[in-house]
C-alpha positions in Angstrom: 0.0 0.0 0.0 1.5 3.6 -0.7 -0.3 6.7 1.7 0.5 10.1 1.2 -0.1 12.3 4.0 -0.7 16.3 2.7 0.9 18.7 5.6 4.0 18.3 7.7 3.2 19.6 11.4 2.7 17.9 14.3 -0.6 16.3 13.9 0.8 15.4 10.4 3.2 13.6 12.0 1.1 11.9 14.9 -1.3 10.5 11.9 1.8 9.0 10.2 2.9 7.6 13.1 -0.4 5.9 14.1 -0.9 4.5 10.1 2.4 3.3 9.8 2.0 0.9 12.8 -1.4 -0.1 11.6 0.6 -0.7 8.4 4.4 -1.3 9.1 4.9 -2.7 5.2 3.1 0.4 3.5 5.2 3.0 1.5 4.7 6.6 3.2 5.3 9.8 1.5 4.8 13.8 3.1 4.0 17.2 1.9 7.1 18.8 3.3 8.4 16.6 5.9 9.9 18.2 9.3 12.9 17.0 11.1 10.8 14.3 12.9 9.1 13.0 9.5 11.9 12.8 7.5 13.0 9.0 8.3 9.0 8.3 8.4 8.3 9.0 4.8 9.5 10.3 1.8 9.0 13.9 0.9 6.7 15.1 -2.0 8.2 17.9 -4.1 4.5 19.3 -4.0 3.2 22.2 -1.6 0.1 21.4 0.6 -0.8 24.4 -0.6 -1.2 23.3 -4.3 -4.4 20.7 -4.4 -4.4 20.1 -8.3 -0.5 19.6 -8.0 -1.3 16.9 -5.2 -3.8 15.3 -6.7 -1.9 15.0 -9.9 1.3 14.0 -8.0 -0.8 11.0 -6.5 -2.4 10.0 -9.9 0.7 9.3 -11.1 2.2 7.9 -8.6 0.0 5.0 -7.8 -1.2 6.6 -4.5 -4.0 4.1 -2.3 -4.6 6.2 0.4 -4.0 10.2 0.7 -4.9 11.7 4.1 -4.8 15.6 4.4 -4.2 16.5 7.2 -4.7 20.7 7.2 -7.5 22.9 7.0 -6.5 24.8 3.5 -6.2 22.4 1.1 -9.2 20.6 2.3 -10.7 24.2 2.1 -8.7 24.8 -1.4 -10.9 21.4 -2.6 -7.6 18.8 -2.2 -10.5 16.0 -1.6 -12.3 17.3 -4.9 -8.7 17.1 -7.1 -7.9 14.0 -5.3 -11.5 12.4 -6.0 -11.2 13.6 -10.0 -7.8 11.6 -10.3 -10.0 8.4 -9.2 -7.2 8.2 -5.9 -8.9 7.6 -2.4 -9.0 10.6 0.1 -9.7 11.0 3.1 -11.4 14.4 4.4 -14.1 16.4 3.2 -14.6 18.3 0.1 -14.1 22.3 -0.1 -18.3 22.2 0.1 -18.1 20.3 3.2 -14.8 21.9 4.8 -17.0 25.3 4.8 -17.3 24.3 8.1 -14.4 25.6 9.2 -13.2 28.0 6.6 -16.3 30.3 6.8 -17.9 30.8 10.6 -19.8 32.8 9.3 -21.6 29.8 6.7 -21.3 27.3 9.9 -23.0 29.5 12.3 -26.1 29.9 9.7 -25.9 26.1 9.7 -26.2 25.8 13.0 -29.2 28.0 12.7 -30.9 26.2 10.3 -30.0 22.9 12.1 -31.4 24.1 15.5 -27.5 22.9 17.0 -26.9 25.0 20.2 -24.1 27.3 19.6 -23.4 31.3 21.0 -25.8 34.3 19.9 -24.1 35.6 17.0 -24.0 38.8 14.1 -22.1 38.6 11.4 -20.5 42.5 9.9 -17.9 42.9 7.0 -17.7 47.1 7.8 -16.3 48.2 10.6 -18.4 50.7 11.5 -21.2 48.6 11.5 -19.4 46.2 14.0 -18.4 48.8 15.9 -21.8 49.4 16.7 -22.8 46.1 17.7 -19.8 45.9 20.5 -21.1 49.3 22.1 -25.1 48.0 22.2 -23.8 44.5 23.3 -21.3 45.4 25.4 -18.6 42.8 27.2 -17.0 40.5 27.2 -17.6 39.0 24.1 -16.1 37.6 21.5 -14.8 38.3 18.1 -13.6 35.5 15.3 -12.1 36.2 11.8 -14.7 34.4 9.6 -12.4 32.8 7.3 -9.2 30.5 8.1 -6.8 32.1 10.7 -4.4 28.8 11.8 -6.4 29.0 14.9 -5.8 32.8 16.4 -9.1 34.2 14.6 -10.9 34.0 17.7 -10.6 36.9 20.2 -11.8 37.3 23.8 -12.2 40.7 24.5 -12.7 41.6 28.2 -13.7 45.1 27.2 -15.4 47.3 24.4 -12.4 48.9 23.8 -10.5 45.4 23.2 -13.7 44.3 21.3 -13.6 47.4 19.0 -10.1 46.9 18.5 -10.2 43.9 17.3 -12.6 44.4 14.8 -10.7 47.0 13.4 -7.5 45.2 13.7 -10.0 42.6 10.9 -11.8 44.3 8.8 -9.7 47.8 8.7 -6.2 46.3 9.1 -6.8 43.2 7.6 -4.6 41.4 10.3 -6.0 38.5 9.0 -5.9 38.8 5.3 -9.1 37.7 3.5 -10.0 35.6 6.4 -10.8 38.6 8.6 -12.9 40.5 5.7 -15.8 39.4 7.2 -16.3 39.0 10.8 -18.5 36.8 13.1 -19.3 38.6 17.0 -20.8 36.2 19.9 -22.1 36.3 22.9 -19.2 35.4 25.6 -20.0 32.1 26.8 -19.2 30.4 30.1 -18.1 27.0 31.4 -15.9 24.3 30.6 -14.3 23.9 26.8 -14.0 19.9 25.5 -13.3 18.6 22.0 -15.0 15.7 20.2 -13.6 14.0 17.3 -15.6 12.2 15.3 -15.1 9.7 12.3 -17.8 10.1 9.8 -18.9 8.8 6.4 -21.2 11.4 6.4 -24.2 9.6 8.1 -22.6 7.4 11.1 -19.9 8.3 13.0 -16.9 6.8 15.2 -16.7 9.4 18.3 -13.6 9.6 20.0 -12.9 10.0 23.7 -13.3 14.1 24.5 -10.1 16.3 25.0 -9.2 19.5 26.4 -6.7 21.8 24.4 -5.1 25.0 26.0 -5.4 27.8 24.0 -4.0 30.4 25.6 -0.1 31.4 25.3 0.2 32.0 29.3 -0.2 29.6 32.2 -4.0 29.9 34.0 -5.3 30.4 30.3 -3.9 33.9 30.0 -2.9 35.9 27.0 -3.7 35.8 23.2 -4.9 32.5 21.6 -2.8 30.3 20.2 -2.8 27.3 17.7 -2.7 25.3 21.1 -0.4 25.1 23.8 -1.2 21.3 25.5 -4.1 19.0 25.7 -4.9 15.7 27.1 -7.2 13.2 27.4 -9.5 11.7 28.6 -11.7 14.0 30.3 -13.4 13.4 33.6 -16.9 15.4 32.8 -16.6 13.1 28.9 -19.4 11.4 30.6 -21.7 8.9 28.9 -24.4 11.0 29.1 -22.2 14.0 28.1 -21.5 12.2 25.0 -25.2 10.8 23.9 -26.6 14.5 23.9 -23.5 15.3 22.1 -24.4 13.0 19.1 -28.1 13.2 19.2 -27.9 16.8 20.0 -24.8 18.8 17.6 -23.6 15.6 15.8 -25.9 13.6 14.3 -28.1 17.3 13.2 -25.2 19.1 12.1 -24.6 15.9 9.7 -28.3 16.0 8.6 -27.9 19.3 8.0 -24.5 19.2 5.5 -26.8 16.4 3.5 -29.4 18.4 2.8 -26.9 21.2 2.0 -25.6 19.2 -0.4 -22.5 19.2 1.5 -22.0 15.6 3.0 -19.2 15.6 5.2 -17.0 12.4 4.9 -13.4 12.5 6.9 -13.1 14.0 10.5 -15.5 16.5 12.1 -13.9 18.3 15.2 -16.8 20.0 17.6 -15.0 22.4 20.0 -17.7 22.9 22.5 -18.4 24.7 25.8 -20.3 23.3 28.2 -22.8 26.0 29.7 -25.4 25.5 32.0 -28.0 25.5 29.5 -26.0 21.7 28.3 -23.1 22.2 25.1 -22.8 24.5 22.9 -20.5 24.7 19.9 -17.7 26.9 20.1 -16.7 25.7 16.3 -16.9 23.3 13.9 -13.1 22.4 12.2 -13.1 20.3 9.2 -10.1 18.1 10.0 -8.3 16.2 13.4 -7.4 19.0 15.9 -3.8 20.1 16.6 -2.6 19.5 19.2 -5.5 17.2 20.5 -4.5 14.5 17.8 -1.2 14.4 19.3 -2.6 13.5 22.9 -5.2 11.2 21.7 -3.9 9.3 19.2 -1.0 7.4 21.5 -4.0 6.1 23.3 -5.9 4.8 20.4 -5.3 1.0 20.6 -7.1 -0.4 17.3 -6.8 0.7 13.8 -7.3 4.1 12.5 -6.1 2.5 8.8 -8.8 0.6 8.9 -12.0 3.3 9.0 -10.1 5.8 7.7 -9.4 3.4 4.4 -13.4 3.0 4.5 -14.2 6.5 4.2 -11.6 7.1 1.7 -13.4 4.5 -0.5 -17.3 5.6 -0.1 -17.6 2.7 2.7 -19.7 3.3 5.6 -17.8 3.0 9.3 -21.5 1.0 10.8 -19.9 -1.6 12.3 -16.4 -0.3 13.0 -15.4 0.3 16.4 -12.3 2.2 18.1 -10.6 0.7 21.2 -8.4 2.5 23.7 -5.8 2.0 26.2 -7.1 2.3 29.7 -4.3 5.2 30.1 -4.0 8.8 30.2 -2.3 11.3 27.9 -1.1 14.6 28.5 0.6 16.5 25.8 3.0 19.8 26.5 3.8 22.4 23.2 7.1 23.8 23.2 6.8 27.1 21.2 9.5 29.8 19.8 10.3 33.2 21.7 7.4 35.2 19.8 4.6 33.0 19.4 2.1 33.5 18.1 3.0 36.8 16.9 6.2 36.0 15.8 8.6 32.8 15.6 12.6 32.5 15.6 13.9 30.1 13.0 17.2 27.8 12.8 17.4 27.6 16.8 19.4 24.2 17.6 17.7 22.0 19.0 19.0 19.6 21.9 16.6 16.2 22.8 18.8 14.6 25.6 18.5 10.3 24.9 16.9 10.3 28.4 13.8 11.6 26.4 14.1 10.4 23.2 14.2 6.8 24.5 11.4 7.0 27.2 9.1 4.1 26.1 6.4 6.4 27.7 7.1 9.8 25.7 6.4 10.2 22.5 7.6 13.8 20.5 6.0 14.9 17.6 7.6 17.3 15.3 6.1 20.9 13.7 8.1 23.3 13.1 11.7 21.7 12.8 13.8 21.0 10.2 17.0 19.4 9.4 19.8 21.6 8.7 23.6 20.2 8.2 22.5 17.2 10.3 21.0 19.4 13.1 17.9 19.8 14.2 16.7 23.4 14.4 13.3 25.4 14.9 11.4 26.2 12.0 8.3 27.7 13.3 6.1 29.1 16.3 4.7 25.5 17.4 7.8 23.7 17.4 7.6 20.2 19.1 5.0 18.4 21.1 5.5 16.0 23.6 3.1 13.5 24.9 3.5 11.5 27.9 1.4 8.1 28.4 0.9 7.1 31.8 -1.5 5.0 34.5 -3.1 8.4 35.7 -3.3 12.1 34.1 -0.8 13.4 37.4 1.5 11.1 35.9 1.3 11.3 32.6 1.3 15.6 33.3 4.5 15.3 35.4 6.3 13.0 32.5 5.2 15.3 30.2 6.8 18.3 31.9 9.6 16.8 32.9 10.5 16.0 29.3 9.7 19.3 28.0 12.1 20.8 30.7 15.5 18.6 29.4 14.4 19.7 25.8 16.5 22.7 24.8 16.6 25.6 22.1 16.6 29.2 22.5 13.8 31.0 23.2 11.7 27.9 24.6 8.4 28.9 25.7 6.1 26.1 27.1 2.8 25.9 29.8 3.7 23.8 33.0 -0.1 23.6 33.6 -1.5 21.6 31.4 -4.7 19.6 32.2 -4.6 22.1 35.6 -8.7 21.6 35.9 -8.7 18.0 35.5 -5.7 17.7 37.8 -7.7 19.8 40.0 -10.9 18.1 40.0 -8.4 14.7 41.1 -6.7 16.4 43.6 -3.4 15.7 41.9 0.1 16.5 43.3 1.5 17.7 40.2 -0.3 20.8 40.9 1.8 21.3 44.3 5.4 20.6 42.6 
């Protein structure tokens, strides 16, 4: 079997790492592979960025599986190419990816769907946003329609942030095209969770929840980021939680792409608050969740080839099931002095062999590269490292300890990750 995978970050690289033992005798090839992909797979002279010159690419080159992994090809219609050439894909198409790359489509889904999400108004003048802010007041919150590699979103405390942001959008255009328009909700309240699920459009493989950590600064301060940390599972994933889930935002929000004409085949991500009027979508993303992917995934225990090769073919995932170590994970994202305004490149990077040969951590590259035989940054996110333990305190302590004995200039990481699931346990990693 020969799999391409399209991207080369970190949740690229946790997907090739899960298919490749599902399929140790399969040929791999990457989109730009990173200094931890490199010996993995062979690299693609093609862009992620460039769907007919992937699709193409895999056409001629015999490709049985291709898996893209970010949001803008899939947006870009990478599926649609792939699908053309006859080759086997999995995600959705760009009709389906809309998702994600317009909130301002998704929320009017939503709507239409009767899913519970935040009161929302969508602007694309300034002015007229402007005006919302000061009659709604704050806090509330203010997202870059389009794609914005996760820092569209913005909580603003204050009018004054609020009205800052806007015009940072739509008068600046921090945010390039993705900010011309602009979606404004009501602040919600409670505790965020993420749901992966499997689909072929109709049924649907739901993974265990996870909790990602947005924010650059420890206690969930400071401007959002791509993701600083996550782990799973989560304590409040309840069974219950997760029926009202599917019935509930799931199984609608499917309906609802059918009768769009959109059917969504590949992995829909739900990032959901959970108010006290039940969960609420905070968004929709079109594709597996970075860095929840790399916490979750070291915990799967069965196949992911297997449904993933089902969807990719038109099959249907009723009868398919997804088994999971009785473990936790906790992953810890080691960043670059700047993020996520800025990032330092070509920053050598020292992982000591007491971490690179712990049977219990696993590192995922993003933004590395090899450069004269060294590895060196090449990005904001840089590395992730995920710990696997009996218990979430251990598992958040390995995890720490690891990303402390990792060195490069400029390191920036959270030493609290998982700090409300810790504190719901009572855990004495909080007291180190």
């Amino acid at each position: 079997m020969r799999i391409l995978i399209v991207g080369h970050g970190g949740r690229e690289h946790a997907l090739l790492r899960t298919l490749s033992r599902d399929a140790p005798d399969a040929s791999f090839y990457i989109t730009g592979a990173n200094g931890g992909t490199a010996d993995l797979a062979a690299r693609v002279p093609v862009s992620a960025a460039d769907a007919d010159g992937i699709a193409a690419w895999a056409h001629a080159n015999a490709i049985d599986l291709a898996v893209v992994g970010p949001e803008a090809p899939l947006a870009a219609g990478a599926i649609d190419r792939l699908a053309d050439r006859g080759v086997p894909a999995f995600g959705p198409t760009a009709a389906a990816a809309r998702i994600e790359a317009s909130k301002a489509w998704a929320k009017d889904l939503m709507r239409r769907a009767g899913v519970p999400s935040a009161r929302h108004a969508t602007f694309t003048t300034a002015d007229a946003a402007e005006s919302h802010v000061r009659a709604a007041g704050a806090p509330i919150v203010v997202k870059a329609s389009g794609l914005a590699a996760g820092k569209g979103a913005v909580v603003c405390e204050t009018e004054g942030a609020a009205i800052e942001a806007v015009r940072a959008m739509l008068a600046d255009r921090v945010f390039g095209d993705a900010g011309a328009e602009v979606v404004i909700e009501e602040y919600m309240t409670g505790e965020e969770i993420s749901y992966f699920a499997l689909t072929d459009g109709t049924n649907f493989l739901l993974m265990p929840g996870a909790q990602d950590h947005k924010r650059i600064g420890e206690g969930d301060v400071g401007p959002n980021t791509g993701g600083m940390g996550a782990y799973a599972p989560v304590s409040i994933d309840t069974a219950e939680l997760r029926d009202r889930v599917a019935r509930d935002i799931l199984e609608p929000t499917l309906a609802a792409l059918r009768d769009a004409g959109a059917p969504f085949r590949g992995l829909l991500y739900a990032g959901l608050m959970l108010t006290d009027e039940g969960p609420k979508v905070v968004e929709f993303n079109c594709r597996f969740g970075d860095p929840e992917t790399q916490a979750l995934l070291p915990l799967l225990s069965s196949s992911l080839l297997d449904p993933v090769l089902e969807i990719a073919r038109g099959g249907s995932v009723a009868g398919h099931r997804l088994d999971w170590l009785d473990a936790a994970a906790l992953t810890t994202v080691l960043a670059s002095r700047g993020y996520p305004v800025s990032s330092e490149k070509g920053r050598r990077i020292t992982i000591p062999d007491s971490v690179m040969h712990d049977p219990d951590i696993t590192i995922f590259h993003a933004g590395t590269r090899i450069v004269n035989g060294q590895l060196v940054t090449d990005g904001g996110r840089v590395l992730a490292v995920t710990a696997v333990a009996p218990t979430l305190d251990e598992a958040a302590r390995a995890s720490r300890v690891a990303a402390e004995r990792i060195v490069f200039d400029g390191k920036q990481y959270r030493r609290d990750i998982g700090w409300r699931e810790l504190a719901r346990l009572g855990a004495a990693t909080l007291r180190d």
